[in-house]
C-alpha positions in Angstrom: 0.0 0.0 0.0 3.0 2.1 1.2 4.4 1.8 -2.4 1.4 2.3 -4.2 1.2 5.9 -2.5 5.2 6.6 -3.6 4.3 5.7 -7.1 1.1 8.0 -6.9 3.1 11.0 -5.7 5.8 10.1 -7.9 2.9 10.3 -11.3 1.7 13.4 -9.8 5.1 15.3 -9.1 7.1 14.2 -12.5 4.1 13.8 -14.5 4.3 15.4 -18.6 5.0 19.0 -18.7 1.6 20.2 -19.9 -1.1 18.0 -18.0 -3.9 20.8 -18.6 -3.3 20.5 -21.7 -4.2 17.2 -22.9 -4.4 16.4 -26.8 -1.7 18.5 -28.0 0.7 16.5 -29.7 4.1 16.8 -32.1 2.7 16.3 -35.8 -1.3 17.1 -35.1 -1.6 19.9 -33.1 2.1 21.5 -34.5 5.2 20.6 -36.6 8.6 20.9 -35.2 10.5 22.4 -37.8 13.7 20.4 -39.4 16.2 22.4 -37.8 15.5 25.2 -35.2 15.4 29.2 -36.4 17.2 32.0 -35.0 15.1 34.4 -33.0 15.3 37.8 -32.2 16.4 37.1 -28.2 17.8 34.1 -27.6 17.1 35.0 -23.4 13.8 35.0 -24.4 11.1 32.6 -25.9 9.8 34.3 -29.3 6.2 33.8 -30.9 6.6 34.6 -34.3 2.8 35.4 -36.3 3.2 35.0 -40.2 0.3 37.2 -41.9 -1.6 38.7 -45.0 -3.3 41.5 -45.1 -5.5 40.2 -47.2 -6.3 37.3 -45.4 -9.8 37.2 -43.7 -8.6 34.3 -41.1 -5.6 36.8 -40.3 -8.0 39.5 -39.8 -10.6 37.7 -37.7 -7.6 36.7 -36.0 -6.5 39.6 -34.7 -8.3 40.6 -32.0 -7.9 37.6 -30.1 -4.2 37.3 -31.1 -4.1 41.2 -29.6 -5.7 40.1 -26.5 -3.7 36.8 -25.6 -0.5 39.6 -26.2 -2.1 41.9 -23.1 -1.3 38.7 -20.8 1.7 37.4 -22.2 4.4 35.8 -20.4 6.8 38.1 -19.4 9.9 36.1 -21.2 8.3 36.2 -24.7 8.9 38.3 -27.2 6.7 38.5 -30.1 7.5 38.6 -34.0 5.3 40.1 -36.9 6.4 38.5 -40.4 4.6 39.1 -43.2 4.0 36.4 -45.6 4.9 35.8 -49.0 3.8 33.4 -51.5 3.3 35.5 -54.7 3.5 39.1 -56.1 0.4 40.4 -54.2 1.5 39.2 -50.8 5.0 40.5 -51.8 3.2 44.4 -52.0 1.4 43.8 -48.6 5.0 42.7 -47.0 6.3 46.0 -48.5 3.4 48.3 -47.2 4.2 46.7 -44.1 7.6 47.4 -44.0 7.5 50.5 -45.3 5.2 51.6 -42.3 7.4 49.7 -40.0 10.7 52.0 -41.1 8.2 55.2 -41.0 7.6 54.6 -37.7 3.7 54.8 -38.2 2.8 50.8 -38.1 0.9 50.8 -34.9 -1.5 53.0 -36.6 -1.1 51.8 -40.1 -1.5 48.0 -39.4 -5.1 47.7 -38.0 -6.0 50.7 -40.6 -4.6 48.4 -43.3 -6.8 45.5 -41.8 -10.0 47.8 -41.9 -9.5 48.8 -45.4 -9.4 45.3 -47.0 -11.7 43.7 -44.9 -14.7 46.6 -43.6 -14.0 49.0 -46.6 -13.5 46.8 -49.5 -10.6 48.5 -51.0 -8.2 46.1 -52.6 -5.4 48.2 -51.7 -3.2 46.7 -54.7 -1.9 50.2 -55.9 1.0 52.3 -54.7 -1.8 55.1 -55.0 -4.1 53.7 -52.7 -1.8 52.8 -50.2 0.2 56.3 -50.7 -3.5 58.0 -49.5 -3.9 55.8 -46.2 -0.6 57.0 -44.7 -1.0 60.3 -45.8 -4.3 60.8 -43.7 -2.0 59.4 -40.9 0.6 62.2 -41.3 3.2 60.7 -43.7 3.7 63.2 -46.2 3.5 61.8 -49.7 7.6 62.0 -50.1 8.5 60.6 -47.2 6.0 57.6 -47.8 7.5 57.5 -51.2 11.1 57.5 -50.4 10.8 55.0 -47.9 8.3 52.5 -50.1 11.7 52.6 -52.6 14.0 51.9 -50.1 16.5 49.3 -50.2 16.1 48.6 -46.0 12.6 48.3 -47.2 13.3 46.2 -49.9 15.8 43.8 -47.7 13.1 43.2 -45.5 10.6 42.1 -47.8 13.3 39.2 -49.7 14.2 38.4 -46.3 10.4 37.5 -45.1 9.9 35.4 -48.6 13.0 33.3 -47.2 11.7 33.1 -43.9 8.3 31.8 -45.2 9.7 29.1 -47.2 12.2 28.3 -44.3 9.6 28.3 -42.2 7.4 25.6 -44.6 4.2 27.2 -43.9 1.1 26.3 -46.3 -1.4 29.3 -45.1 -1.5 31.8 -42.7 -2.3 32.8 -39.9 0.6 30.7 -38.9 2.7 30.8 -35.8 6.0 30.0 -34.6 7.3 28.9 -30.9 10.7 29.4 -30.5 12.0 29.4 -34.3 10.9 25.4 -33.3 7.2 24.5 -33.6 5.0 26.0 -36.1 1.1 25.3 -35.7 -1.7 27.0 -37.4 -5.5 27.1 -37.7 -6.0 23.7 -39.3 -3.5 21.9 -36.9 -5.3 23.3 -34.5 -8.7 23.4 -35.2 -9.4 27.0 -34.9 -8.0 30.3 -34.0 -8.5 29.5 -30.0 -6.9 26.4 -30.5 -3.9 28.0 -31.7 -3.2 30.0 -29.0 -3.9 27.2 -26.8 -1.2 25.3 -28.6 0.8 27.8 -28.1 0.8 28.3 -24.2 2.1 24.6 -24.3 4.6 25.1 -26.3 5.9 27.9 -23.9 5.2 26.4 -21.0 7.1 23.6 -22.7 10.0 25.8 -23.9 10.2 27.7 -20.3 10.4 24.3 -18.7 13.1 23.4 -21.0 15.1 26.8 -20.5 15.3 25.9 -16.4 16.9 22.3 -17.0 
């Protein structure tokens, strides 16, 4: 009896990091990539999110995503990366970019959601997108200079490697760590991937203290 107690306490004191969270598993719930990614802060444990602004799962997406950000864990870092699988993406990833060296993408990034998604615009034009920033204070030069850029441009070849290194099929998708990837069909929906996601750094935190 005495040793059926130790082996109790024993289940219940080294039991599987990750207990609340039963049916998560490696290759249904997320992918571990081939070989891990650098991140941006290797003392911390980064969540990576790769987007379109022309997805309607990204934009539904967001508001929760924004949410589960308010609560974070304090040793995680999170990641924007645009997407890119073809020409159109490719403009989006540049738009972002060029806000993100403007110093306007807080503002610019849900406005650029509302847009496509609640105003209809395709925003596929350097026109279109030139008139958005400009009614958030970028004057038209700067906006232009900056969309030219070369920075701007090494940014946007650099997130068409990353999502091919990554090996993403769709987006939303995120990453864990430059490690796991999992997205809304691995994980059944947009709450599941955020659930996935607090095991995977709870899993990675657990990791980091061995």
């Amino acid at each position: 009896m005495k040793l059926l107690r130790l082996i109790s306490l024993s289940v219940l004191l080294f039991a599987p990091l990750g207990v609340s969270f039963a049916g998560i598993d490696e290759g249904i719930e997320y992918k571990r990539l081939p070989s891990p990614m650098p991140t941006v802060d290797p003392k911390k444990i980064e969540l990576l999110e790769l987007f379109w602004y022309g997805c309607p799962h990204c934009y539904r997406f967001e508001p929760k995503l924004k949410k589960w950000l308010k609560k974070k864990p304090a040793n995680v870092v999170f990641v924007r990366v645009p997407a890119i699988f073809n020409p159109r993406w490719g403009f989006h990833a540049k738009v972002y970019y060029t806000a993100e060296v403007l110093g306007v993408l807080d503002k610019l990034h849900d406005a650029l959601f509302e847009a496509i998604h609640v105003q209809r615009k395709q925003m596929k034009t350097v026109e279109e997108v030139r008139k958005l920033f400009v009614r958030y204070g970028v004057k038209p030069k700067d906006f232009d200079k900056a969309f030219a850029s070369f920075m701007v441009d090494a940014k946007v070849r650099r997130a068409k490697d990353l999502t091919r290194r990554y090996g993403i099929s769709g987006v939303p998708s995120l990453v864990v760590n430059g490690k796991y990837v999992t997205d809304g069909p691995m994980a059944s929906s947009a709450g599941g991937m955020l659930k996935v996601v607090d095991y995977l750094i709870e899993k990675e935190s657990a990791a980091s203290k061995q």
